[in-house]
C-alpha positions in Angstrom: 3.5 15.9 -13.1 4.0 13.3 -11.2 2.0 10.0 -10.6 1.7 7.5 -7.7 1.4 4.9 -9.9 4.2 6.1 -11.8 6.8 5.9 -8.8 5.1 2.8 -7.4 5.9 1.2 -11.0 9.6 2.5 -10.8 10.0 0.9 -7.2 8.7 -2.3 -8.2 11.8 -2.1 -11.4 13.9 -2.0 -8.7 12.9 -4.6 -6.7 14.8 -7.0 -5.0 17.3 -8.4 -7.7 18.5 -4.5 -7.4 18.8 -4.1 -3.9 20.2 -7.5 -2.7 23.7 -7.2 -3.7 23.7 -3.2 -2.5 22.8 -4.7 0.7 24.8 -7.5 1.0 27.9 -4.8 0.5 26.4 -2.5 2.7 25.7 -5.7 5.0 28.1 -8.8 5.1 26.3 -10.9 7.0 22.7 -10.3 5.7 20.6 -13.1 6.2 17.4 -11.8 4.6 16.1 -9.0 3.0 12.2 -8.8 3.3 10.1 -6.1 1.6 6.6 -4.7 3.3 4.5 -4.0 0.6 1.5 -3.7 1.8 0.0 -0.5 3.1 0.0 0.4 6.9 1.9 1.6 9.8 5.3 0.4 8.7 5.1 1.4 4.9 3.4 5.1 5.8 6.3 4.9 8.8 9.3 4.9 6.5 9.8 1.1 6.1 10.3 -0.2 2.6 12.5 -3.4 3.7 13.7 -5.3 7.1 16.9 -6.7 7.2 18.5 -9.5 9.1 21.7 -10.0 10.0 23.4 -13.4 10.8 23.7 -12.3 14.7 19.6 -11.5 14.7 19.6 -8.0 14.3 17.5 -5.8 12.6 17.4 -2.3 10.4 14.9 -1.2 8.7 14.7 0.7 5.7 13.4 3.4 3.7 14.5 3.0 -0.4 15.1 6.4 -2.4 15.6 5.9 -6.0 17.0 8.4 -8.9 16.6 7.8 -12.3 20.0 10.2 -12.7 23.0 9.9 -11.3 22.4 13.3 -10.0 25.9 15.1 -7.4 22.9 15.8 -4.7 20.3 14.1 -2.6 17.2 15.4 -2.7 15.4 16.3 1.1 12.1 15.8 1.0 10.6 19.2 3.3 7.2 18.8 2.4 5.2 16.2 1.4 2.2 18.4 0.8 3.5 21.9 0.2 -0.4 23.5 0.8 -1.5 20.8 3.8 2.5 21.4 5.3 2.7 17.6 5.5 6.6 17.2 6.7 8.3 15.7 4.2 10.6 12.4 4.8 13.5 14.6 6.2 11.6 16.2 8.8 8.7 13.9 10.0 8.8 11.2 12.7 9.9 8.0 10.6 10.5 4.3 12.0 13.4 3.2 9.3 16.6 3.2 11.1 18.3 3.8 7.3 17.2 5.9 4.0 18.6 3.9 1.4 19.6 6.8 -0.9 20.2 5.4 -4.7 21.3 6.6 -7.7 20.3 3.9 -10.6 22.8 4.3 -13.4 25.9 4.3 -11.2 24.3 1.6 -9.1 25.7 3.3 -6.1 23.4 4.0 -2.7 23.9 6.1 0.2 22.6 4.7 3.9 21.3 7.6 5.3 21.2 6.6 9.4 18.0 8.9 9.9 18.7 9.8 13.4 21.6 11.9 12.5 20.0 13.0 8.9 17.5 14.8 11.1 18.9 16.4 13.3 21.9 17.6 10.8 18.2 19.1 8.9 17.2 21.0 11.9 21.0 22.0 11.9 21.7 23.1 8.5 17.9 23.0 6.9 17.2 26.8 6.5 21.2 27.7 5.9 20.6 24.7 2.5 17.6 25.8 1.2 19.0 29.4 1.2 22.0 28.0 -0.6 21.0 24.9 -2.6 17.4 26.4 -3.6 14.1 24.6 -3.4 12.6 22.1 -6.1 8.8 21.5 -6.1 7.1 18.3 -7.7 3.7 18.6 -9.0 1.8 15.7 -8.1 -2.5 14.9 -8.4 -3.8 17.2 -6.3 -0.3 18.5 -4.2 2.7 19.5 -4.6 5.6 18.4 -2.6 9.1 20.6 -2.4 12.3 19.1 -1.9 16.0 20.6 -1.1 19.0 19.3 -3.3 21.9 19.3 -1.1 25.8 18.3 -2.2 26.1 14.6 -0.9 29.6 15.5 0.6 28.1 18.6 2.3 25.4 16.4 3.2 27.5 13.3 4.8 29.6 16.1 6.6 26.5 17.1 7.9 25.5 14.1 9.2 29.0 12.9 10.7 28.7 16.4 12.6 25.0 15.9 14.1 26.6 12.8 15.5 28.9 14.8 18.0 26.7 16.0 21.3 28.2 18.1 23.3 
């Protein structure tokens, strides 16, 4: 089962100390790192954290953390399996990034969303025939999610980027 409060209290664990130097890697010229906390448009929108870079631009960002370091990234398809509430990988987000993490290894994965979405309306039905489903029982809903091989994944991605 789980909780809200739960994962809110595992985000908050990872807070900035955590992500900082992930983003300053990912991001050499990172000027600042600002989360939105508070619940509204941007948090329900994808947007964890808004970065700056020296020149003044901006990304935004949606944080993913897993407690394993686990050889998949799990798709969220539905965030209400019952309501059939699009999960992350299929709903209209603002975030121009998922920032995919694995905690032990502290390693993360940008995800540029664009190109995550449309390699899921690509590839989505072909991975969950493959890969399988995993549903999440949380108060009152149950959300399903599709673990899909990071390399298949980022080959995925690079592909949905080609338009012809």
């Amino acid at each position: 089962m789980h909780r809200f409060e739960d994962s809110h209290a595992l985000a908050a664990r990872y807070g900035p100390d955590w992500w900082l130097p992930i983003y300053r890697r990912a991001f050499p010229t990172l000027m600042s790192a600002v989360a939105i906390e508070q619940d509204g448009w941007a948090q329900r929108a994808g947007i964890d954290r808004l970065l700056t870079l020296a020149c003044g631009r901006t990304f935004t960002v949606d944080e993913k953390i897993r407690t394993e370091d686990w050889p998949d990234v799990l798709l969220e398809r539905w965030s209400d399996e019952r309501r059939r509430l699009p999960g992350w990988v299929q709903k209209p987000l603002a975030c121009d990034f998922i920032a995919y993490a694995h905690a032990p290894a502290a390693t993360c994965v940008l995800l540029p969303v664009p190109a995550l979405q449309r390699a899921w309306r690509q590839h989505g039905r072909q991975w969950i025939g493959l890969y399988g489903q995993r549903r999440a029982q949380n108060r009152g809903y149950t959300s399903v999610s599709v673990p899909v091989p990071r390399g298949v994944l980022m080959q995925a991605i690079v592909e949905a980027m080609f338009v012809t």
